[in-house]
LOTIPA-965040 format. One line per field, with one value per residue (C-alpha): residue in one letter; chain; z, y, x. Coordinates in Angstrom, 1 decimal. Layout:
BEGIN
residuo = c(A / ...) .
cadena = c(A / ...) .
z = c(Z / ...) .
y = c(Y / ...) .
x = c(X / ...) .
//
This chain:
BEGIN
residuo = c(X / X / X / X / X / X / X / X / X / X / X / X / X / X / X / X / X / X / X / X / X / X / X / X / X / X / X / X / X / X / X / X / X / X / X / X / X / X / X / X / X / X / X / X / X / X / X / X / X / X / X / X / X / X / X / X / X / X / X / X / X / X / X / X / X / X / X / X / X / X / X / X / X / X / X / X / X / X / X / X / X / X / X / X / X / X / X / X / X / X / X / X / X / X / X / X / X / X / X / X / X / X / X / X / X / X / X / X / X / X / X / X / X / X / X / X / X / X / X / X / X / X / X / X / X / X / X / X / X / X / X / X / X / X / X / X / X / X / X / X / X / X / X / X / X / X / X / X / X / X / X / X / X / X / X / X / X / X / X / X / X / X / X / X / X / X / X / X / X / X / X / X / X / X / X / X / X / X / X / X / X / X / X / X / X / X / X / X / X / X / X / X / X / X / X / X / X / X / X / X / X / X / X / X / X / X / X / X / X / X / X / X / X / X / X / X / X / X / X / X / X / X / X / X / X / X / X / X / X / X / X / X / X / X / X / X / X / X / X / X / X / X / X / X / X / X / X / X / X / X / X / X / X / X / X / X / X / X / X / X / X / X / X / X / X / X / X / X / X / X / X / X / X / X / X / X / X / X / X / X / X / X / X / X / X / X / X / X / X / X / X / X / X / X / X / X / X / X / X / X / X / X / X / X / X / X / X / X / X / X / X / X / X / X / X / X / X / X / X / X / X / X / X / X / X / X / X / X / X) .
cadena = c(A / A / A / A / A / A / A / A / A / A / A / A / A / A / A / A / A / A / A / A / A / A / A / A / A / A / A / A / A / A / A / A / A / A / A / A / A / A / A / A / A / A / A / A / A / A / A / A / A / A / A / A / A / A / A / A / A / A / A / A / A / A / A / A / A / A / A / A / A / A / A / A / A / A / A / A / A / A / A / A / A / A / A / A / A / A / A / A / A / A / A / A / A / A / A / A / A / A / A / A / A / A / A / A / A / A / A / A / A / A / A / A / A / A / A / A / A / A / A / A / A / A / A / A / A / A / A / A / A / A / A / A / A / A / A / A / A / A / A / A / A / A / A / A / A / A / A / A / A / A / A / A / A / A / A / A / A / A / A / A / A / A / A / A / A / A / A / A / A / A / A / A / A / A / A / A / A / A / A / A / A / A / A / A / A / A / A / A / A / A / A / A / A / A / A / A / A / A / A / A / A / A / A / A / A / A / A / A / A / A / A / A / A / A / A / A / A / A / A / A / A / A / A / A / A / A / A / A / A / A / A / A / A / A / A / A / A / A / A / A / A / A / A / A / A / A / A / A / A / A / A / A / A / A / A / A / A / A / A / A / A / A / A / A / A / A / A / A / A / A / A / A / A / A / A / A / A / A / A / A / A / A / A / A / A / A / A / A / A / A / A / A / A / A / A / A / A / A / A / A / A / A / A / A / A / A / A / A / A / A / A / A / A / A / A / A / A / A / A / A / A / A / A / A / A / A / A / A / A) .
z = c(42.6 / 46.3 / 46.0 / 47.1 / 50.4 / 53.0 / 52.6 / 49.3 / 49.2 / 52.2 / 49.1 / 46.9 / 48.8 / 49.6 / 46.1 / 45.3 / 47.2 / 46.7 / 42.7 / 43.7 / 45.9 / 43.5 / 40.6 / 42.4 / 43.8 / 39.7 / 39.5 / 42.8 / 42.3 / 38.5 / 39.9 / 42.6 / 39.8 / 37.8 / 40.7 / 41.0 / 37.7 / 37.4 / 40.0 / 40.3 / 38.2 / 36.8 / 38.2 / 34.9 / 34.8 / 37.7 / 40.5 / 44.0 / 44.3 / 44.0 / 47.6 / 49.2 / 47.5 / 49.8 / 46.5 / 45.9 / 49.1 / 49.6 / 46.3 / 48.1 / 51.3 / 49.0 / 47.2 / 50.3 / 51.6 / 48.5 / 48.6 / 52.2 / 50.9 / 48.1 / 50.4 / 52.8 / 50.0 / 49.1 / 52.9 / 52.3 / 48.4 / 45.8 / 43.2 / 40.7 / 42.0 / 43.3 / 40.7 / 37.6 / 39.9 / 39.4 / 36.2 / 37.8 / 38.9 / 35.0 / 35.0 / 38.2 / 37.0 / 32.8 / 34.7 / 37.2 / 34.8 / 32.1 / 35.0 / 37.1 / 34.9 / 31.7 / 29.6 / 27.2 / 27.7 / 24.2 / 23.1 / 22.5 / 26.1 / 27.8 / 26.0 / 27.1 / 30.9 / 30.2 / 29.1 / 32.0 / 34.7 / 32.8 / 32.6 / 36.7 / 37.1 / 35.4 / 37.8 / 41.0 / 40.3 / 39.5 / 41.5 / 43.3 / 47.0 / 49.3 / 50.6 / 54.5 / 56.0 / 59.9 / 59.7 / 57.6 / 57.8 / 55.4 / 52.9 / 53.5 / 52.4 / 49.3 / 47.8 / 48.7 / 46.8 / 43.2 / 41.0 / 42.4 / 43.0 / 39.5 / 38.7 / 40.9 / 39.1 / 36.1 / 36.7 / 38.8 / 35.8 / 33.3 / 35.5 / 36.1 / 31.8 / 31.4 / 33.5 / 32.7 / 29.2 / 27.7 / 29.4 / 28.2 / 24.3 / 24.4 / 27.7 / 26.2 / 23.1 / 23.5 / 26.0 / 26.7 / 28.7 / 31.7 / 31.7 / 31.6 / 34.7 / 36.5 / 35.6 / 36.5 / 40.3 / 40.4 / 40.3 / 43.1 / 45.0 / 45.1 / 46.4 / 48.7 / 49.7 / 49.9 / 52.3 / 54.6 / 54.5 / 55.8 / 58.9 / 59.4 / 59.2 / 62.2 / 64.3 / 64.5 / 65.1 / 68.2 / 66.5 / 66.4 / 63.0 / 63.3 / 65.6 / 62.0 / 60.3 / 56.9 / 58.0 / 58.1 / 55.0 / 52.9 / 54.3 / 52.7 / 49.6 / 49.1 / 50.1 / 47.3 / 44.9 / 45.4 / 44.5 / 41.6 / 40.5 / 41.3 / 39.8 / 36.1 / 36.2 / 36.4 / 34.1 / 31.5 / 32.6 / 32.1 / 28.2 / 27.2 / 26.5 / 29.6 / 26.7 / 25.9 / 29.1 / 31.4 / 29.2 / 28.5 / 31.9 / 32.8 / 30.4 / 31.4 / 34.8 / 35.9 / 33.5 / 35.2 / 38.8 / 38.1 / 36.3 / 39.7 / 42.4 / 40.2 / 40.7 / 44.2 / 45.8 / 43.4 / 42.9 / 40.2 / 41.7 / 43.3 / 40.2 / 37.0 / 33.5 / 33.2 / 35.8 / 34.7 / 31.0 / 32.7 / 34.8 / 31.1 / 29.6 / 31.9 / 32.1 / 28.2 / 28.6 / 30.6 / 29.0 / 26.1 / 27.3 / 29.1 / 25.3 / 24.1 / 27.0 / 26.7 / 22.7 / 22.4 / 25.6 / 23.5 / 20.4 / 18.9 / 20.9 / 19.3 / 15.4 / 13.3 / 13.3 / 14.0 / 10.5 / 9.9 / 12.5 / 14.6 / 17.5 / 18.7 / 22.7 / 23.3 / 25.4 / 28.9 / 32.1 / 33.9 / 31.9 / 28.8 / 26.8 / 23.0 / 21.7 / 19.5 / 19.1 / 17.6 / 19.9 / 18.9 / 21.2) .
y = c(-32.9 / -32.1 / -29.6 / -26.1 / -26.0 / -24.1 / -21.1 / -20.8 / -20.8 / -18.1 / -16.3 / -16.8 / -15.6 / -12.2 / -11.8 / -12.1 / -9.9 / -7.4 / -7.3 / -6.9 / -4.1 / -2.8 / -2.7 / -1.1 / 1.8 / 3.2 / 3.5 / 4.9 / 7.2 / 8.1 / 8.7 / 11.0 / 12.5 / 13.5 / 15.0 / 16.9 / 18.1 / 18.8 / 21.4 / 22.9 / 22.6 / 19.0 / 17.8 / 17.3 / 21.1 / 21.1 / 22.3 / 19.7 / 20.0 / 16.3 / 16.4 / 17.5 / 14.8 / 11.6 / 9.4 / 9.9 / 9.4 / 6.0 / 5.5 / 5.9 / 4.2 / 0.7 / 0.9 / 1.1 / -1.8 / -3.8 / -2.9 / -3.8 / -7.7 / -7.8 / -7.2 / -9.8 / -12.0 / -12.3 / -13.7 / -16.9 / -18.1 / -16.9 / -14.7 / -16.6 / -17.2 / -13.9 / -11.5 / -12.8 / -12.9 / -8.9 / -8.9 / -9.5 / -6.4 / -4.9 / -7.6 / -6.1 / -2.5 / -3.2 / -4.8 / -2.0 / 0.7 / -1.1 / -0.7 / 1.9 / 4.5 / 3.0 / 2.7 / -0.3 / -3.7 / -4.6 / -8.4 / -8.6 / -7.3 / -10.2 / -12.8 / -11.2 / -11.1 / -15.1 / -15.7 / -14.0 / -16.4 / -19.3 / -18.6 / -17.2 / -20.7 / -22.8 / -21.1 / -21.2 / -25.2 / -25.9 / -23.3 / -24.2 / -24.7 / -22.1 / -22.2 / -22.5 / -20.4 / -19.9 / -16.2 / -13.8 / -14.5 / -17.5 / -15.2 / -13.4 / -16.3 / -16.9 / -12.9 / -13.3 / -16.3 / -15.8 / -16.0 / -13.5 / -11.0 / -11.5 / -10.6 / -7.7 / -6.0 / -6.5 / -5.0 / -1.8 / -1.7 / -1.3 / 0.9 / 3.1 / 3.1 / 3.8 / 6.6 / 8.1 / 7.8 / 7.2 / 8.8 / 12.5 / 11.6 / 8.6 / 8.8 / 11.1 / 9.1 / 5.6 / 3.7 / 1.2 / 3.5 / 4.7 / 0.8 / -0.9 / 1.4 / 0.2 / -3.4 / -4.1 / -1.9 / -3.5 / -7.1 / -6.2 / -4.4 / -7.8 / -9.4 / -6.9 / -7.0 / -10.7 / -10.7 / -8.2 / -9.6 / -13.0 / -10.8 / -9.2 / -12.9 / -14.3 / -11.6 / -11.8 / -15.6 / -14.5 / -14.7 / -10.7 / -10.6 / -7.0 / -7.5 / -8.4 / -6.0 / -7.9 / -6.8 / -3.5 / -3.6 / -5.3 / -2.5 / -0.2 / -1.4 / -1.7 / 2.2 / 3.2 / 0.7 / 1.6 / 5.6 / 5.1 / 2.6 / 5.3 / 8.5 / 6.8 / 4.8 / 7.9 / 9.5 / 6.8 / 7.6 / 11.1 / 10.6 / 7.7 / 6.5 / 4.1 / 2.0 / 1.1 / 1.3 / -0.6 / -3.9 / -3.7 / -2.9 / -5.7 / -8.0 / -6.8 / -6.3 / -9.7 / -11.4 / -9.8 / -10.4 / -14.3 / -14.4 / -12.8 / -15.0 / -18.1 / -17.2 / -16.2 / -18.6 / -21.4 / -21.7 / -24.0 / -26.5 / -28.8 / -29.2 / -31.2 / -30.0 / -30.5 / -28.6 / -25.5 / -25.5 / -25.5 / -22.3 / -20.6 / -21.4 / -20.1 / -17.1 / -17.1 / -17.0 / -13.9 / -11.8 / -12.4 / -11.3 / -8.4 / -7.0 / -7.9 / -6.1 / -3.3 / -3.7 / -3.4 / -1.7 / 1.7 / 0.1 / 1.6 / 4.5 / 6.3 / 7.8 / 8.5 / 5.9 / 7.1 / 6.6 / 5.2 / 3.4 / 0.9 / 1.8 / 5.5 / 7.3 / 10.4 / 12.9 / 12.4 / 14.5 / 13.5 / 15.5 / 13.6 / 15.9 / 15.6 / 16.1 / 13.1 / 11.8 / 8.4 / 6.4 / 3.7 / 0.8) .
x = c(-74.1 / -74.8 / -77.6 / -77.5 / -75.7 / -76.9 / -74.4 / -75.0 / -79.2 / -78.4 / -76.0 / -79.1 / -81.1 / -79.5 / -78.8 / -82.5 / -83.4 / -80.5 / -81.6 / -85.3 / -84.6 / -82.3 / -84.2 / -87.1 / -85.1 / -84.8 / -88.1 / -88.7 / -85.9 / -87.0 / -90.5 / -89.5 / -87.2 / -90.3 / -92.7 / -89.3 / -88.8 / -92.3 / -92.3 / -88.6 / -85.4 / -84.4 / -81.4 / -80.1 / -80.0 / -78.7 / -81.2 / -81.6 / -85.4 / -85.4 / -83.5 / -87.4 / -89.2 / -89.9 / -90.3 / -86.7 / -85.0 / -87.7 / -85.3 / -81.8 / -83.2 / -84.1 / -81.3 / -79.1 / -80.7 / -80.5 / -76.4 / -76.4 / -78.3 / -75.5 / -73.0 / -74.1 / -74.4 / -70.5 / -69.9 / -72.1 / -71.8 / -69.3 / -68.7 / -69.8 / -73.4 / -73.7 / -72.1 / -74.3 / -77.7 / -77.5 / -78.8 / -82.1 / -82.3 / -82.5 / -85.8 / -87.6 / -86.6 / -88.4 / -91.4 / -92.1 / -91.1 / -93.8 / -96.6 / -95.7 / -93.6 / -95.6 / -92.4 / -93.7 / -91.7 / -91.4 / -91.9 / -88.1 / -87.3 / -89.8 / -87.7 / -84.7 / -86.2 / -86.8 / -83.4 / -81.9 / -84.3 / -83.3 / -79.8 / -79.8 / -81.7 / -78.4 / -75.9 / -77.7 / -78.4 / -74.9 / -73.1 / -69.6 / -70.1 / -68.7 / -65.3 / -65.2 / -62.9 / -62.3 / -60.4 / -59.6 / -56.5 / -56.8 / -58.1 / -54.9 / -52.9 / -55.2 / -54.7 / -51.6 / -50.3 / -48.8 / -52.0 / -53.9 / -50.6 / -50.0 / -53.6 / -53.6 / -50.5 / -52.1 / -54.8 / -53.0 / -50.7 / -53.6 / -55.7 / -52.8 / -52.3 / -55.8 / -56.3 / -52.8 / -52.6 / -56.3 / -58.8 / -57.4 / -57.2 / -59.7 / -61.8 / -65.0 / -64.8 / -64.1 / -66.3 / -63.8 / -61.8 / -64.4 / -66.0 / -62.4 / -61.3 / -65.0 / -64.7 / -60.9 / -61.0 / -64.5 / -63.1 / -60.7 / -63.9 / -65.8 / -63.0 / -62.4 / -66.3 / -66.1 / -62.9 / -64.6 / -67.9 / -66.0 / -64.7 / -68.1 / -69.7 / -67.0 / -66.5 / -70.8 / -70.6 / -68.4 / -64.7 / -63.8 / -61.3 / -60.9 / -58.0 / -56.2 / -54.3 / -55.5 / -59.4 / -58.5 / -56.2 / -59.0 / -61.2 / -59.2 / -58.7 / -62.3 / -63.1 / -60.3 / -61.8 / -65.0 / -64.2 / -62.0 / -65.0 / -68.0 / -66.1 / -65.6 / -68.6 / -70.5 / -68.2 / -69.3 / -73.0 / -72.7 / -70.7 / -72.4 / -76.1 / -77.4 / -78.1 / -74.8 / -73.0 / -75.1 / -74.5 / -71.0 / -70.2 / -71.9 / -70.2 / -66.8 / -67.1 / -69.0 / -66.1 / -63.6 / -65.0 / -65.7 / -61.9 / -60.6 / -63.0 / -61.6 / -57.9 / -58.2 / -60.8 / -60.3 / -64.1 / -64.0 / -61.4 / -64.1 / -65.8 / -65.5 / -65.6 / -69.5 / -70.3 / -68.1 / -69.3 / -72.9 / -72.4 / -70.8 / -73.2 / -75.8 / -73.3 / -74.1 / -77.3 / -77.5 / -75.3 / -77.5 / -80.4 / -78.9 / -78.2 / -81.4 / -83.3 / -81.3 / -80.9 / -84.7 / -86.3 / -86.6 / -88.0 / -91.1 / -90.6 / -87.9 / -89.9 / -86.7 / -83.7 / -79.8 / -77.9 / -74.1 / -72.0 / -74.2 / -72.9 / -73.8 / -74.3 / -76.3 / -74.2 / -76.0 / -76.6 / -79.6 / -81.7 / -81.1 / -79.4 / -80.5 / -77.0 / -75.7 / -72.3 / -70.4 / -68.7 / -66.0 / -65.8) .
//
């Protein structure tokens, strides 16, 4: 191993600070949510008083800055460092919610915060180095060769057969349908992200790429992407409990986005098998404690357990509505 190269502990360190900036805007946000609610109509029952309360747009304002660090953070490491480093942001968001929104981090949930460092930890120490590219137009070449077009038509194909055919008959009952859409056009959106953060990073270092068609092409892509990934993500917010989404479209969609960053930048190429079974297993690792924080960070407070299947959503608008439904996965 050659230690952390510099591109990648700049990667690190935008991703850090992307899922500590992150994380805090939920409780910002939720906070200014409440002094709304208190005072005006929740925005769960539709009113907008939330749009005059400074706590909530100090909300918007870190979270656009903690985008703008993730962003930044696909232009120096890859996917696989950066992509799995946003499950810290579900740790900062339990430990200020515990002390600021006094929402009790079970014992259960601590562990779960632990195995997510330690599992972050693995990755970052035995991360792939950065690729170096000189123009954007040898990314180009690389999401243009046969492994990733094949991946992409795939993953058109299925969106296209999702959308289409299952979200009308399956879509408000089956969970798999909104977070398969998120996670398959969110694995092309982080390579899309990663292709024009490269032409951002070059044309700053004095080399302008956005003389390039492929700039402008990848730009594209990524403002579709990005839509059709926003619009059934917060369909799946809005039909499902936060519970059950948040971790399974983490589980798909950082699969999915490390499957795609593998075929198209040939991450793991440079490394042996070790290595690899290392960075899965601290993949592992966070995944698990993903479900456990999420698995237990309501535990204690809810007085009369849900019955029958083991898998169940509450029917959500922002204002939590109390209506119960089964899901099936």
């Amino acid at each position: 191993m050659g230690g952390i190269s510099s591109d990648n502990a700049h990667g690190l360190v935008l991703a850090l600070s992307s899922s500590i900036f992150i994380g805090s805007s939920f409780i910002v946000k939720k906070k200014g949510l409440k002094k709304a609610g208190a005072t005006g109509i929740r925005a769960g029952s539709g009113g907008f008083s939330y749009l005059l309360e400074p706590w909530w747009w100090a909300g918007m304002l870190t979270m656009i800055v903690g985008e703008i660090a993730n962003f930044a953070a696909y232009a120096f490491a890859p996917a696989i460092l950066v992509t799995p480093l946003g499950a810290l942001s579900i740790i900062f968001s339990a430990v200020l919610a515990h002390f600021i929104l006094q929402e009790k981090l079970h014992i259960f949930g601590v562990v779960g915060c632990i195995l997510c460092l330690v599992g972050s930890t693995t990755i970052v120490l035995h991360a792939p180095q950065e690729r170096k590219i000189e123009s954007v137009r040898e990314v180009w070449y690389l999401a243009t060769e046969p492994g990733f077009l094949v991946y992409s038509a795939v993953v058109l194909v299925l969106v296209v057969i999702l959308i289409f055919l299952y979200v009308p008959r399956y879509g408000p009952t089956h969970l798999i349908v909104y977070i398969g859409i998120c996670s398959l056009t969110g694995s092309l959106t982080v390579m899309s992200v990663k292709a024009v953060g490269i032409a951002l990073k070059l044309t700053f270092s004095g080399s302008n790429q956005f003389t390039y068609f492929e700039t402008w092409f990848f730009t594209i892509i990524l403002v579709a992407c990005c839509l059709l990934q926003i619009n059934y993500l917060n369909k799946a917010l809005d039909t499902f409990n936060t519970a059950v989404v948040s971790p399974f479209y983490y589980v798909m969609f950082t699969t999915l986005t490390i499957l795609a960053s593998m075929i198209m930048f040939k991450d793991w190429d440079s490394q042996n098998a070790s290595q690899i079974a290392t960075e899965l297993c601290g993949f592992v690792t966070i995944l698990s404690g993903t479900f456990l924080l999420h698995k237990t960070k309501d535990m204690g407070s809810s007085p009369t357990p849900i019955l029958g299947s083991p898998v169940f959503h509450t029917s959500l608008t922002l204002a939590d509505s109390p209506n119960i439904r089964q899901v099936e996965l």
